[in-house]
N, C-alpha and C positions, 0 to 999 in steps of 0.2 A: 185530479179527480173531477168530472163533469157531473152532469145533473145539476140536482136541485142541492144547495149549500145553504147554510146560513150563519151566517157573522156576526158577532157578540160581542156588546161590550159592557161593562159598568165602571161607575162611578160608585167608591166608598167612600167612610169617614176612616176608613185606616186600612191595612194590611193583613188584621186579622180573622179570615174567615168565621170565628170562634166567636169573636170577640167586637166586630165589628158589624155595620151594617149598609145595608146598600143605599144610596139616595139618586141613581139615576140607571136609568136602563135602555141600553141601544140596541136593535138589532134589525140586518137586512136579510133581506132573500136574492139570494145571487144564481144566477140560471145562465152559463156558458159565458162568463164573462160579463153580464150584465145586471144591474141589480132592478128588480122588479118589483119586491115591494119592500116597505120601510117597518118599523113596528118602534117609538121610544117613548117616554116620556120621567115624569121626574118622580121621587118617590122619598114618599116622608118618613124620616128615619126613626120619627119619636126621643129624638137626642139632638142635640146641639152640634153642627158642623164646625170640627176644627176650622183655627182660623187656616192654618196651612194647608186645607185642605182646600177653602172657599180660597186662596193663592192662587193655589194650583189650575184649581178647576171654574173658579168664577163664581161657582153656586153659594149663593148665600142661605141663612138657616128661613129670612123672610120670604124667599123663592120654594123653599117645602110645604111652608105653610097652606095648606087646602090641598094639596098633593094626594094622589091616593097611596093608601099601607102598600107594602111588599106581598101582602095576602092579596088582596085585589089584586094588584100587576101580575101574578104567576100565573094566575088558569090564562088571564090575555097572551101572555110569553108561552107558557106550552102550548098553545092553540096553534099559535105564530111558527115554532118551529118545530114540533111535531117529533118525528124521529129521524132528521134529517141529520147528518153530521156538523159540525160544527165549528167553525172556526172564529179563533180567538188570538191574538198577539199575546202571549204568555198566558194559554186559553185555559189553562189548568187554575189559574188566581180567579176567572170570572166563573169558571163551571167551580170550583171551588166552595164557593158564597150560594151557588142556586142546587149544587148538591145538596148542600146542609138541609135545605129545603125540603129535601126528597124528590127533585126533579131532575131530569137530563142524565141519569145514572148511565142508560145502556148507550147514548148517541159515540154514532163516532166523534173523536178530540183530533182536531188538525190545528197544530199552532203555528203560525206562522213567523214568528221566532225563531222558531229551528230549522224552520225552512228556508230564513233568509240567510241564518249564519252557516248554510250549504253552500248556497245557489248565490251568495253576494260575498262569495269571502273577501274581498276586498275591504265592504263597507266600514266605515269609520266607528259609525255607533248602528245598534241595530234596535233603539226605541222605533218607536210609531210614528216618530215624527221626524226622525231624521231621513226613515227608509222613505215614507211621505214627497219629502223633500230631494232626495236622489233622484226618483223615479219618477219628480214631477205629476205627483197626485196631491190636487189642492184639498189640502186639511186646514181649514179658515176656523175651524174650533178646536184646537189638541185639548185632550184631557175632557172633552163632553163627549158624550154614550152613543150617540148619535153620527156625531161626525166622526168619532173614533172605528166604529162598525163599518161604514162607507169605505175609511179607507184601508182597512183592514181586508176589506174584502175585495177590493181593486189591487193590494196589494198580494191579495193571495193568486189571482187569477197572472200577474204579470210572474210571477214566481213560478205556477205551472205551467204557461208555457216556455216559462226556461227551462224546470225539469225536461218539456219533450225537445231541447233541442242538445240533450247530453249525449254523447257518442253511446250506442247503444252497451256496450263492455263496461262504460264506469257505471251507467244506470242500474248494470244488472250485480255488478260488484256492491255498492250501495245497498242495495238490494237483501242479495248473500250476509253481508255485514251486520245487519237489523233484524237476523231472523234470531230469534228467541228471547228480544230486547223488549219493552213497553217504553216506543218512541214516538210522540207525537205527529213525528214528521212522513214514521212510514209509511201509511197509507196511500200518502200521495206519491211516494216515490213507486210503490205499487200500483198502483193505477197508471203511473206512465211509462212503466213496461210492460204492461199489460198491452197496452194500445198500442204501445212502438212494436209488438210481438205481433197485435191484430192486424196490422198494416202492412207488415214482410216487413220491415225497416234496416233489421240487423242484416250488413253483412256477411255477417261470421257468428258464428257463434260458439267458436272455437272455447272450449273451459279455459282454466288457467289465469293467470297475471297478464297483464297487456303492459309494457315498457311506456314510462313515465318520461323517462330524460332520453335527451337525444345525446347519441356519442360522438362529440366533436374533439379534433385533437387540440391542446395546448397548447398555443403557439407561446414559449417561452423563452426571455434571454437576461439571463440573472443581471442584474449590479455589480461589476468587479470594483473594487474601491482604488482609486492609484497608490500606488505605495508610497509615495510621498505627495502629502496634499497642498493647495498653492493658494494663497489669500485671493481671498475677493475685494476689489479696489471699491473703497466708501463716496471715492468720487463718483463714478462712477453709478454707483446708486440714488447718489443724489441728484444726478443730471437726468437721472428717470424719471425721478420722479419734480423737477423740475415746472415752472411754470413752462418753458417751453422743449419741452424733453421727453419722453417715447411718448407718455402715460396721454398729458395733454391731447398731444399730437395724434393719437388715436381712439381718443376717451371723452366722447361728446358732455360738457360740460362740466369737465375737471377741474376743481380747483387746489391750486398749491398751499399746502399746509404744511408750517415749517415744523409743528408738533408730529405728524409722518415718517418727517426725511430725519428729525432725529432719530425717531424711536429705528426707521431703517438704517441707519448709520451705524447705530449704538448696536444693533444686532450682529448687524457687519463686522465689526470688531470683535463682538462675541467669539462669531464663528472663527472667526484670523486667530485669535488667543487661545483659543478651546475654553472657556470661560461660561460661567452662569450667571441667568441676572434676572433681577424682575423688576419688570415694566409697567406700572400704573397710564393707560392712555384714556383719556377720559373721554363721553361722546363727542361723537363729531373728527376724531383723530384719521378714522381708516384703517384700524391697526390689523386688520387682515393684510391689506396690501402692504402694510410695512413691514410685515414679518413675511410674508408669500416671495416677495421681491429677492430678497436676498439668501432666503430661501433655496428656491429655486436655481438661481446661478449660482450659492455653493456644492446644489446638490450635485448641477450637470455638468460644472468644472472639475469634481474631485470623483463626480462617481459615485455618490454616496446617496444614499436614502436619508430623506428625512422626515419624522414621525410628526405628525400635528396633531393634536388630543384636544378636543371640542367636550362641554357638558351635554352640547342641545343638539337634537337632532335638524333642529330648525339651523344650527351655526354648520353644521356638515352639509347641508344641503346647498347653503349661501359658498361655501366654498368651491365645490367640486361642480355646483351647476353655475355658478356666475363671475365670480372671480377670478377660478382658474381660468376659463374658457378665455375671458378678457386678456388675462396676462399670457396665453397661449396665441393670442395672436399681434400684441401688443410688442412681447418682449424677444419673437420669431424665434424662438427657441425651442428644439424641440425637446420636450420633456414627458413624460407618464406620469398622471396623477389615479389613484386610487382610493375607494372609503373600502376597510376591513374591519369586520367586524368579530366579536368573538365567535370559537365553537359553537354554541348553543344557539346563533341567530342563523345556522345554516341546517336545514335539512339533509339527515341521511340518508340515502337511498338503499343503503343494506337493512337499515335497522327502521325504515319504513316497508320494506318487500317483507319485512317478517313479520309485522305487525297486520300486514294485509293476508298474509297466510295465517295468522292466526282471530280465532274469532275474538272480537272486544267484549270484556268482561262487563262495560257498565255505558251507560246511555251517552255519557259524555264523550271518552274515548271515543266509540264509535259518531259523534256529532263530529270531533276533531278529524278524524279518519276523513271521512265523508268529506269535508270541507276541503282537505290538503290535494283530494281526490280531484275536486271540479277544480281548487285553485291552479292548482298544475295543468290546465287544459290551456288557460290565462298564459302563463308564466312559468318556466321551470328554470327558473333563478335558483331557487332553493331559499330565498330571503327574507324570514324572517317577516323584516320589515314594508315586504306586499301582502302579506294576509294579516285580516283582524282577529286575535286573538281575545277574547275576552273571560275575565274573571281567571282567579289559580289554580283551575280544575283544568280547563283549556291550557292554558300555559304548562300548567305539572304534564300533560298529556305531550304535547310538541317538546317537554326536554326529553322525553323518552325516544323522541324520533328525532330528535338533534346530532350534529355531530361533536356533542360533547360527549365522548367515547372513551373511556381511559385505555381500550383496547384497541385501538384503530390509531393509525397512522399514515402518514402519508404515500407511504409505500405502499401500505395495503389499499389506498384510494384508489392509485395510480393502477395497479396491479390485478386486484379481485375486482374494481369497479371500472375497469378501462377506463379511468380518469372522469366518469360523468357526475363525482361527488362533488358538490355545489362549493363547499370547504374547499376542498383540494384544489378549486381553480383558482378562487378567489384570492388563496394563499399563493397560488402560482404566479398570476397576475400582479400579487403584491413584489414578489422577489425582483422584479423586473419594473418597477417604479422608483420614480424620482419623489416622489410626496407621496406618502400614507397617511391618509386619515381614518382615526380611530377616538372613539370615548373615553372618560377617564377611566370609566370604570376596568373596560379590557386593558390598558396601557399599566396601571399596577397587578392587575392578575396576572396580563401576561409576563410581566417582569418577574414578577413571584414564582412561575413556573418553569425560567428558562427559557421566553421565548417560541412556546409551545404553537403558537397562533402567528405570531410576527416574526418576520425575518430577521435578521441581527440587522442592529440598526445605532448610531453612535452619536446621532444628533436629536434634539425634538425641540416641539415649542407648545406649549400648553397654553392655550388661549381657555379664556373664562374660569382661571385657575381660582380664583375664590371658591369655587365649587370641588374643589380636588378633592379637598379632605371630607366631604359629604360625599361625593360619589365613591366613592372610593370604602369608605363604612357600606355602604348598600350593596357593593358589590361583594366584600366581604362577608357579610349577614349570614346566617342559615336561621331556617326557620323551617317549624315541622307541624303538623298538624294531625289530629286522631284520621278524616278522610283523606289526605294523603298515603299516611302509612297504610291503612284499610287497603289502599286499592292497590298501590306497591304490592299487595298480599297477594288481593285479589291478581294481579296479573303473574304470579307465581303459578297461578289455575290449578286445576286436579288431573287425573291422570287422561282426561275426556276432552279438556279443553286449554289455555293457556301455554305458558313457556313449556310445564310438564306434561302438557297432553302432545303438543307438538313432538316435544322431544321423544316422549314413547311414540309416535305413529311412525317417525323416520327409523329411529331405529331397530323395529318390531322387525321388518323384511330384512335388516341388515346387518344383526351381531346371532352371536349362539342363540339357541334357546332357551340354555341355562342361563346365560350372562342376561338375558332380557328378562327371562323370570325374577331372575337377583335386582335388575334395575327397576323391574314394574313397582317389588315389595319397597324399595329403599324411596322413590314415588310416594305411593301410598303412606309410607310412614312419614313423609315430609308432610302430606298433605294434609295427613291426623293433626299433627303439630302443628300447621299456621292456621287450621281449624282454630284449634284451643287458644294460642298467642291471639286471635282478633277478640276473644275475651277479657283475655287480660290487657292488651291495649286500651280495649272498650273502657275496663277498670281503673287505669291509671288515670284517662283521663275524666273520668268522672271522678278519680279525689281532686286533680288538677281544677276541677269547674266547681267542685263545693269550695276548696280554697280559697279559688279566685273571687267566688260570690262575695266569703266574709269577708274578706282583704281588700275590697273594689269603693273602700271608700273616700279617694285618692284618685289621682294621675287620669281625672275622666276628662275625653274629647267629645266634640259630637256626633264623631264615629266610633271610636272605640275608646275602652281602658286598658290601659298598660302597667302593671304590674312588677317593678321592679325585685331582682330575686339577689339579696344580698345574705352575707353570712348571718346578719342579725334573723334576715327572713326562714332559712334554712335552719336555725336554730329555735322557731317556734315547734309549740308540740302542737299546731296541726300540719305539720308541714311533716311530719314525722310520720302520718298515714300514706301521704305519696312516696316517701322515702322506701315504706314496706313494699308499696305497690309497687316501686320499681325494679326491689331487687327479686321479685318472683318474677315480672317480665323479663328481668334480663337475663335469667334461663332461657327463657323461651327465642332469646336474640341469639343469645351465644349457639344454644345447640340448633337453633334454624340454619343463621349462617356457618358454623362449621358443617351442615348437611351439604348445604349448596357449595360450599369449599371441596368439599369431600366426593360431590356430586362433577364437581368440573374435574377433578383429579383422574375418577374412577372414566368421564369421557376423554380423557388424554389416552386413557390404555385401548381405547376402543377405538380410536384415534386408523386404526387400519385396515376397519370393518368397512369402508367404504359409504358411511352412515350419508343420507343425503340432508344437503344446510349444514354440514357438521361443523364449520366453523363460526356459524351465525350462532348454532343453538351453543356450541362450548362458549364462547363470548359474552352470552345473554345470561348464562349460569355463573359465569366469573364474577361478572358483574352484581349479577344479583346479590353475590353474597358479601362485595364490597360495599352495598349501600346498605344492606342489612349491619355491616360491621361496622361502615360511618354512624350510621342512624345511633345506633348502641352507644359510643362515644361519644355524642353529643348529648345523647337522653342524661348519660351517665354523668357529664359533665356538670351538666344543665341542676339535676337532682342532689347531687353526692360530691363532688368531686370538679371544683371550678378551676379553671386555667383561671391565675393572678388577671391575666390582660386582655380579659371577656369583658364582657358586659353582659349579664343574662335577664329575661324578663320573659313575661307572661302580657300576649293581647290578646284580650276579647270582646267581641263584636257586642251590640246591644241584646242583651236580654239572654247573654250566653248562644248566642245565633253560632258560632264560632268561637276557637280559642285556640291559640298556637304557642308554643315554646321557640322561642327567637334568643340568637347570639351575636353581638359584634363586637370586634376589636376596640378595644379600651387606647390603644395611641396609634395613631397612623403616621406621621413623627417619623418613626424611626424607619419603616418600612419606604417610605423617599427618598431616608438619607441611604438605605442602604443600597436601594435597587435604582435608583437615578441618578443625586448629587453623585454618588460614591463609584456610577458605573460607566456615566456617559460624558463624553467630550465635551457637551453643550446642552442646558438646558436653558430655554427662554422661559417663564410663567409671566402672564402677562394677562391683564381685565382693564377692566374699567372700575376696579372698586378693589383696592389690595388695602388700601390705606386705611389704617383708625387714630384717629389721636394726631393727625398729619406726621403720620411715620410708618414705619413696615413693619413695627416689631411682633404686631400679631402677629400676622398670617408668617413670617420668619420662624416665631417662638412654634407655631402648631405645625408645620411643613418640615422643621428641623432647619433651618435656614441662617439661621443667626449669619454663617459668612460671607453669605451670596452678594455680591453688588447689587444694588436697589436706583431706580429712576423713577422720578414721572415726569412725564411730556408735558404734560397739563391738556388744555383743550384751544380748539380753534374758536368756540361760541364767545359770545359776550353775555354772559348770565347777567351781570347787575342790568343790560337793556333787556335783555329778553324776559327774564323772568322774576314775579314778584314771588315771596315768601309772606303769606301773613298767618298771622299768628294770633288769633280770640284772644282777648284778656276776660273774658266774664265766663270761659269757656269750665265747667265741673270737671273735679277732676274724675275719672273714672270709676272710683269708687264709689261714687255717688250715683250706683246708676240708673235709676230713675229720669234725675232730672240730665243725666247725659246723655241717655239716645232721647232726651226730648230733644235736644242741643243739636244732636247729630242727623239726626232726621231734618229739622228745620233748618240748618246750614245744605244741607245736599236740597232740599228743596227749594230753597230760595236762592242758592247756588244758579242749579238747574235753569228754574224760571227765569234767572237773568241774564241767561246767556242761550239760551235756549235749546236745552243740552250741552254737548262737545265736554261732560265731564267724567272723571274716569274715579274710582272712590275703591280704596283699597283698604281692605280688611284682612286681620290676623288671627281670624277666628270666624268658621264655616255658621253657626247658629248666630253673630250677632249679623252676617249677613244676611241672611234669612230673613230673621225679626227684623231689620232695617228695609230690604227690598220688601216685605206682604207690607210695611207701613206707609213707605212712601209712593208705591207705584199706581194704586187708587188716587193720590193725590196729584201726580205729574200726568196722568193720562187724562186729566180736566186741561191740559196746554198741551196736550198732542207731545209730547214727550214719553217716550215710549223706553220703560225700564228691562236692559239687558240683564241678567245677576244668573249666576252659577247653581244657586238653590233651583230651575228649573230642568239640571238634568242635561244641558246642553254643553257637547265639548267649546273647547276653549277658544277655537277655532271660529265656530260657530257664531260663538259670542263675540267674536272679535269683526267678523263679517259682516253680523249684522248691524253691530256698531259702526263701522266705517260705511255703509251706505242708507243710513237712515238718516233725514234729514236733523229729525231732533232727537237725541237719545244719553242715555246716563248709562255707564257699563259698570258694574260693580263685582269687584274680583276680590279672591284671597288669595294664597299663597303661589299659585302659578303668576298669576300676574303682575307681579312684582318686578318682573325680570323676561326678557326678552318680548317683551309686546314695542312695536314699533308700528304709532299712530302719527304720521309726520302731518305739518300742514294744521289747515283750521278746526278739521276733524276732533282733534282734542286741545282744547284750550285749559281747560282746569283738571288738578291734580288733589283727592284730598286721599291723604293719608289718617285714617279715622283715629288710628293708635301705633303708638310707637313698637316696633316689630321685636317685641321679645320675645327670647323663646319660651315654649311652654317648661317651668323650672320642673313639673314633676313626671318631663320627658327621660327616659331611662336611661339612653345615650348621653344625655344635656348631663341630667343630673351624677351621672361617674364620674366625667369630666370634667366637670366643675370641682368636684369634690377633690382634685388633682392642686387645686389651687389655694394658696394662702388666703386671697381674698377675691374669690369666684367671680362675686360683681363687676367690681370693675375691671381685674383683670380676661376676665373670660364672658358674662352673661353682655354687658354693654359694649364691646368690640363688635362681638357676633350682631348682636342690634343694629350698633350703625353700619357694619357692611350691606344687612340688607336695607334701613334706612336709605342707605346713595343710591341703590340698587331700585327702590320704587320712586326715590325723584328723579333716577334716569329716565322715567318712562317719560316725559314732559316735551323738554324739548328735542330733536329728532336731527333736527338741521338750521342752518345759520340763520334763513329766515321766520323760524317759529318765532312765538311770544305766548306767555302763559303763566299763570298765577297758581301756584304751591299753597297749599292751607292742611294746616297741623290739627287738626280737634283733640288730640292729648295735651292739657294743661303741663304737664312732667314735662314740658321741653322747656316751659321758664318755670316751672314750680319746682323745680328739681335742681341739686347742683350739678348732677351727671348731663342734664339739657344740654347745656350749651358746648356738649362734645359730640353732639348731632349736628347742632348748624356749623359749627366751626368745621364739619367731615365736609360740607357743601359747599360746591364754586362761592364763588364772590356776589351773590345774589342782591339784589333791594330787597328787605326786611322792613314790614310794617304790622306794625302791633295794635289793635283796636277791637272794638263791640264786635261780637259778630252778627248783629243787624247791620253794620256797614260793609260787611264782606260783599254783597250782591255788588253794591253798586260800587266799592273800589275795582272789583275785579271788571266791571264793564269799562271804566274811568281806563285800566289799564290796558286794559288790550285794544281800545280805538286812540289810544294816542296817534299823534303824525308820525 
């Protein structure tokens, strides 16, 4: 859209238009791309500026002070922008607040939000300040009204002229998609077919669907396995990796690690034996290439695939783009490597062609559509993991265009889709590979289903297996929600629009008249019924939110409450109101989905009407009525009727924003012994952190493991030179917490100051980092030390970035950061772990689990501790030449007698115990030694 625009922004004291109020106000006039005039300034809110606001934004409450009211600023702002349209970065939150007002009612709303998660699917995050940051537009102020507006509006002008360079078909598809929708985005996508129409652009204008994928043939040649398989020599492996042997020899700056060539050895024997084991390799071992190596020449000697299962996508990628390539040309062997991922991460192309024939029922849908629309101009991977998905409305949207199909198979890939399904290659490609690489989470689903995704496969090796039994619960999970189900409904549609309007259009020209009269009524009466069913849904779950309200006073995060749902719970008498409510909805479940059973049945007889899509719409109807019949079974479970080896609970968002019913497996235990130990020839599990109590018998006792042979390598480092452990003796115990984030604060600042950053400070808990980062970062920014921390919204990434190229900087992280951040070098010299990493006990998963055990603590809540405990001292040292100083601020590691089964889980370190006013300067003492 050209002409005259103008860009919007504010600054509040909170998020509630109702309830909140403005204290600053931006806005530009933007005229073809360029901005022309300015309009901001600050505005006194008559209220006290939260502190995490003045964090966030800088504004202090003594900066409003003399400021003119919101009454004043408005007749200047509507003067300013008149009845120009309007654009906003989620422009509905700032016309929001000046609605209330009574102003800007009739302008056009263009947000650029939704314009970006079109027109950038790619992008990472799509705040204001990342898109900022992409597209190279200097925001020197995020989060002030002013600077915000500028570049809101430079980013809306780079955005429309991408709209005008879409193929005129997806433009006008897009287009098609949004009519009858209130989306903020379409205007402009209307305006730039308008233009591209004014200008002759198109050339075609042919109706219909335009083809997405290109049809290339499969070039495939399966894995025969040899019938009898032939050891691989341990010599032989060793000589590889050898100080002067392939690895060396073609591997600039290699050195021999005998911790390596064992753990290579020891797998090598594995593989000879058919045998399982698990390998503890601690940093610094290699243990990709020790497991890759051998690996690989038993794969390409015997013929056999072998499956490698990663938690991180960061460890898949270290694989298949750096390691293999290295041992692909090191070890001159020729071999195929592949990453496969599940069902759900591939794009359908049947069940996306019918989603584009049919109109989208809700604003979101049609954003996702839109998006998968321009992504595919990019990329027709089909991959999941090229487009940004954001929040479980986008995500519920792409599983419905996924090829997690219980009706589709590979034949019919092959067959109906001349092979262009994204699945069906990727799976093709795998059958014909020497190493698959896959996640934990698909590597037990897909075992649990037969194989359904991976090809039979008789070996694997599970790296970062600490993580198994948590990926593997997540992957498991169901979880449902009132707008979920809602919209499932919603895209059942009416006889006009949706699955049912489709299916009447095709089949109106193409069965009897009588049989379409018969199907219109049976329509109609479906349609009355999911009518009424969104009431009572509506119903249940508002007894579920009045529950949850009186019940919420317990198991609180500072994202959400979770609500654990036990037979004690189920047997309160308010609990006994949802019990009612569910068994009237589940009328409405049962006689839906037998309609839609009944509905796919009565299309099999009609099955030779020559109906057109008639295998899309029979499939879409089947389906529907199995999720309608899942749903029912788990509502039912969840309510009335628990499986022994669930775990059920209730989470919801702050202030009731949200509330969903969630379920996961109560032992995962038995499900590895059944589908792995019990199935496969060879299983390696191998980390850097198996160990508790310097022994295996956790992760053994929770894996089902008890028989398995157990090693550790140990490490190539020298921890007692490299790195000191100190330890506060004056330090409060946490309970005290007053005087402990006084403690906690002044140790990271004086930390900081004496080192002049390069410190990384890790938290177990998202608010005390908050409260720690608004206190100390005013303070550190008097030394040019400049505070990275997670409370500002920025991926992990980001914050990892900007840390490693900032000269003086403190990064503060919680639970992501714990584990795979890799800062080698001077970059990061000090390590503080603020508190010892327990889990939260009134976690509903945690706490079933525990309750499994004689005595939880030690057996179960302190294990799980110190694996992640090693897990955040691994972040420290990197490589042979680091050095760096560990510091504890939880008292419980000598106040406590469980303590010293945290440093005893730690290499062989220097350990010094002292004031923490002498932390600054031991830690300087330490790290400029000779």
């Amino acid at each position: 859209m050209r002409g005259e625009l103008v860009a919007l922004d504010l600054e509040t004291t909170g998020l509630s238009a109702e309830s909140d109020a403005i204290i600053e106000v931006g806005a530009v006039r933007l005229q073809d791309g360029k901005v022309i005039e300015e309009f901001g300034t600050l505005v006194n809110p008559n209220r006290p500026i939260p502190g995490y606001i003045t964090h966030i934004t800088g504004i202090r409450n003594d900066d409003v002070v003399g400021a003119p009211t919101l009454g004043a600023v408005l007749s200047q702002l509507v003067t300013f922008v008149g009845d120009a349209p309007i654009i906003g970065h989620n422009v509905r939150f700032d016309t929001g607040f000046l609605q209330r007002q009574g102003v800007f009612r009739t302008n056009i709303q263009i947000d650029t939000y939704e314009l970006a998660s079109v027109l950038i699917p790619r992008a990472p995050r799509y705040t204001l300040s990342s898109l900022a940051q992409q597209i190279n537009i200097d925001l020197e102020n995020a989060h002030r009204a002013l600077d915000d507006a500028r570049a809101t509006a430079l980013l809306y002008w780079m955005l429309w002229e991408k709209a005008l360079t879409l193929p005129y078909p997806t433009l006008r598809e897009i287009v098609s998609l949004a009519q009858g929708l209130e989306w903020d985005a379409r205007s402009t996508f209307e305006a730039a077919l308008n233009e591209m129409q004014a200008n002759d652009q198109p050339a075609t204008n042919t109706p219909g669907l335009y083809p997405l994928f290109d049809v290339r043939p499969v070039e495939n040649h399966p894995l025969r396995p040899v019938e009898q398989v032939s050891a691989i020599d341990s010599v032989t492996i060793s000589s590889i990796l050898d100080e002067s042997g392939l690895v060396a020899q073609r591997l600039p700056n290699y050195e021999k690690r005998d911790q390596q060539i064992n753990m290579a050895t020891a797998i090598t024997e594995f593989y000879n034996a058919s045998r399982h084991g698990l390998i503890e390799a601690g940093t610094g071992t290699g243990k990709s290439i020790a497991y890759l190596i051998p690996s690989i020449l038993w794969a390409t000697q015997n013929n056999e695939r072998v499956v490698i299962s990663t938690n991180t996508i960061n460890l898949q990628e270290q694989l298949l783009n750096k390691d293999i390539p290295s041992l692909q040309q090191i070890l001159d062997i020729p071999f195929r490597a592949i990453v496969l991922k599940g069902r759900s991460n591939y794009l359908c192309p049947r069940r996306l062609e019918i989603a584009r024939r049919r109109q989208p029922t809700h604003v979101d849908a049609l954003r996702t559509l839109a998006k998968i629309l321009v992504w595919l101009l990019e990329s027709n991977t089909g991959d999941r993991g090229e487009i940004s998905l954001r929040g479980p409305i986008e995500n519920d949207t792409w599983s419905r265009l996924s090829a997690e199909d219980e009706g589709c198979g590979l034949e019919r890939c092959r067959s109906q889709m001349d092979g262009v399904c994204p699945f069906y290659r990727a799976r093709k490609a795998a059958e014909s590979a020497h190493i698959i690489i896959v996640n934990h989470a698909l590597l037990i689903s897909d075992a649990m289903t037969e194989n359904q995704v991976l090809p039979r496969y008789r070996y694997l090796v599970i790296d970062e297996a600490h993580h198994l039994e948590d990926a593997t619960t997540n992957a498991l999970t169901f979880w449902l929600d009132e707008s979920t189900l809602q919209r499932r409904l919603a895209d059942l549609g009416t006889p006009q629009r949706g699955l049912l309007g489709a299916l009447l259009t095709s089949a109106q020209s193409a069965i009897p008249p009588k049989d379409f009269q018969r199907l219109s009524a049976f329509v109609e009466t479906i349609t009355q019924a999911s009518d009424a069913m969104r009431i009572h849904i509506k119903m249940l779950f508002e007894s579920l939110r009045t529950f949850f309200a009186e019940a919420a006073n317990g198991g609180s995060s500072e994202y959400s409450t979770q609500i654990r749902i036990t037979p004690a719970i189920r047997a309160q008498s308010g609990f006994e109101h949802i019990q009612a409510r569910w068994h009237t909805l589940q009328q409405f479940f049962d006689a839906l989905s037998g309609a839609m059973r009944r509905l796919a049945e009565a299309l099999t007889r009609l099955e030779q009407y020559n109906i057109p899509d008639y295998d899309d719409l029979a499939n879409s109807t089947a389906s529907a009525a199995r999720y309608l019949n899942e749903a029912s079974s788990q509502l039912h479970a969840f309510v009335v009727d628990p499986d022994p080896n669930s775990i059920y609970w209730l989470n919801g968002g702050q202030n009731l924003s949200y509330l969903s019913i969630n379920s996961a497996p109560l032992h995962i235990g038995p499900l590895v012994e059944q589908h792995l130990w019990n199935t496969k020839e060879t299983v390696i599990m191998t980390s850097a952190t198996l160990q508790t109590n310097g022994n295996f018998d956790y992760i053994q006792e929770r894996l089902y493991a008890s028989g398995i042979a157990s090693m550790d390598v140990g490490t190539p480092f020298d921890y007692a030179d490299s790195t000191l452990v100190f330890l506060p003796s004056d330090m409060p115990e946490p309970n005290d917490r007053h005087r402990y984030q006084q403690f906690v604060e002044r140790g990271i600042i004086e930390l900081a100051a004496a080192l002049e950053g390069r410190v990384l400070v890790l938290f177990t808990s998202y608010s005390h980092l908050r409260q720690t980062a608004q206190a100390i970062s005013p303070r550190l920014a008097l030394g040019n030390i400049t505070v990275y921390d997670q409370s500002d919204g920025s991926s992990r990434q980001a914050l990892l970035d900007g840390f490693k190229s900032t000269e003086k900087a403190v990064l503060l992280g919680t639970k992501s950061f714990w584990e795979g951040v890799d800062i080698p070098g001077e970059a990061l010299s000090a390590l503080v772990i603020v508190r010892l990493p327990f889990a939260v006990p009134t976690d509903p998963v945690f706490a079933a689990r525990a309750e499994t055990y004689e005595s939880a603590f030690d057996q179960y809540t302190v294990p799980e501790a110190i694996l992640r405990f090693r897990q955040g001292f691994g972040r420290l040292i990197r490589t042979r030449s680091d050095r760096g100083i560990v510091t504890v601020f939880d008292r419980r590691i000598v106040s406590k007698g469980y303590g010293m089964n945290f440093l005893d889980a730690l290499p062989k370190c220097t350990i010094e115990h002292g004031p923490l006013d002498s932390l600054p300067e031991t830690a300087r003492q330490w790290l400029n030694r000779p």
